[in-house]
C-alpha positions in Angstrom: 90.4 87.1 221.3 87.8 86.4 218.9 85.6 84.3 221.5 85.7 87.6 223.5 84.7 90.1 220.7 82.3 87.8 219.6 81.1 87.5 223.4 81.2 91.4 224.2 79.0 92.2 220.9 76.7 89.1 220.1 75.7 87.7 223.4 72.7 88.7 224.4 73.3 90.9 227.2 75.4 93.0 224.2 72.4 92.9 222.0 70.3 94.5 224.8 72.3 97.8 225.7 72.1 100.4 224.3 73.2 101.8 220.1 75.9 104.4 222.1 77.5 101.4 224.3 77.4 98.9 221.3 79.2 101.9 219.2 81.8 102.0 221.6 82.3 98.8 222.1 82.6 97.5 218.0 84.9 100.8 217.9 87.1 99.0 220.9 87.1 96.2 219.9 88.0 97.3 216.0 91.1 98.8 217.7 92.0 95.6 219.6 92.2 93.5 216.5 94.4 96.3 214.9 96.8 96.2 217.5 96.7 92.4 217.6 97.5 92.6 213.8 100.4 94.6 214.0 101.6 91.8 216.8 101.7 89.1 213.9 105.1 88.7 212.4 105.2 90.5 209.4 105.6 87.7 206.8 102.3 86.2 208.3 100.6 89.3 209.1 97.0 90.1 207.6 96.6 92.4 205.3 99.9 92.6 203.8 100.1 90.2 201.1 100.3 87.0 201.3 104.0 85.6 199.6 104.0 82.0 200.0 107.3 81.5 198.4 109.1 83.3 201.1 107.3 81.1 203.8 108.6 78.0 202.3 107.1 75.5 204.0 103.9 73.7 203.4 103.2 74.1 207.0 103.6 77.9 207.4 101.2 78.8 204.3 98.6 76.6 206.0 99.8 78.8 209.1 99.4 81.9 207.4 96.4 81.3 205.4 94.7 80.1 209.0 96.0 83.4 210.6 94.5 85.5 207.8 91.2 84.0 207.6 90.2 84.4 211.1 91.6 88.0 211.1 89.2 88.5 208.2 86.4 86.5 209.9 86.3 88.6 212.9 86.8 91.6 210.9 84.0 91.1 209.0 81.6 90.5 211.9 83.1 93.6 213.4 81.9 95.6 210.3 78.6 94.1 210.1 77.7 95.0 213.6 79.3 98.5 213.1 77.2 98.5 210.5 73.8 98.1 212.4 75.3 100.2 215.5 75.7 103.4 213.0 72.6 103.1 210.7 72.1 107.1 211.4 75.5 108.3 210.1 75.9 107.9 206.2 79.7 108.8 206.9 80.9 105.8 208.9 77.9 103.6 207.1 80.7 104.1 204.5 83.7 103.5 206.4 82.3 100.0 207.1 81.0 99.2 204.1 84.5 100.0 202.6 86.3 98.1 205.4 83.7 94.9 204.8 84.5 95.2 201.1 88.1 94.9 201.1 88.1 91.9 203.8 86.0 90.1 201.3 88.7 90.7 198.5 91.6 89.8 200.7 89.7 86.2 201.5 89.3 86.3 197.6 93.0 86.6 196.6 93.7 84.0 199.1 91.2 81.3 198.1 94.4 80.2 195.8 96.2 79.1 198.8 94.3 76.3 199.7 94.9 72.8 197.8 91.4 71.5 196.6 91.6 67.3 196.8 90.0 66.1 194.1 86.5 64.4 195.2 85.0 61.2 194.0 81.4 60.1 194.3 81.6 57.1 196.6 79.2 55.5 194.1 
């Protein structure tokens, strides 16, 4: 799914139509990753929090975590191009701004998840 959003808004036959189609387009596919969201099981769905202690599991935190990043990545590259398509309208200028903001602090209250190995100069 993400291949195909990215595709149908950053290829450059996307880049080249017009602000009206590209508007319709980020909306659709903002909708799409919604309802693929609300497809996710609900102990690894995005943007309810993450409770690693009822996954168990190393395996389905990494799982998760994996799940919830690329939700937020294509999220985030939903609302930046959102951004560009609807530089006339303060209102929904807002709306994305908001929606980029709070995809930055979900990938922020999940940086915890991931196990940092420690690193030694190989000199």
């Amino acid at each position: 799914m993400a291949s195909d959003i990215y595709q149908r808004l950053f290829s450059v036959k996307a880049r080249s139509s017009s602000q009206a189609l590209r508007q319709r387009e980020a909306s659709r596919c903002l909708e799409e990753l919604e309802t693929w969201r609300l497809s996710v099981p609900e102990s690894f769905r995005p943007g309810l929090r993450l409770r690693s202690h009822r996954l168990g599991q190393p395996q389905a935190v990494y799982l998760a975590v994996q799940i919830h990043f690329s939700y937020y990545n294509v999220r985030i590259a939903l609302a930046r191009v959102c951004l560009l398509a609807w530089v006339q309208d303060s209102e929904e200028q807002t709306r994305y701004k908001l929606l980029l903001t709070e995809s930055a602090r979900s990938i922020i209250d999940m940086v915890h998840f991931i196990d940092l190995e420690p690193f030694v100069l190989p000199w």
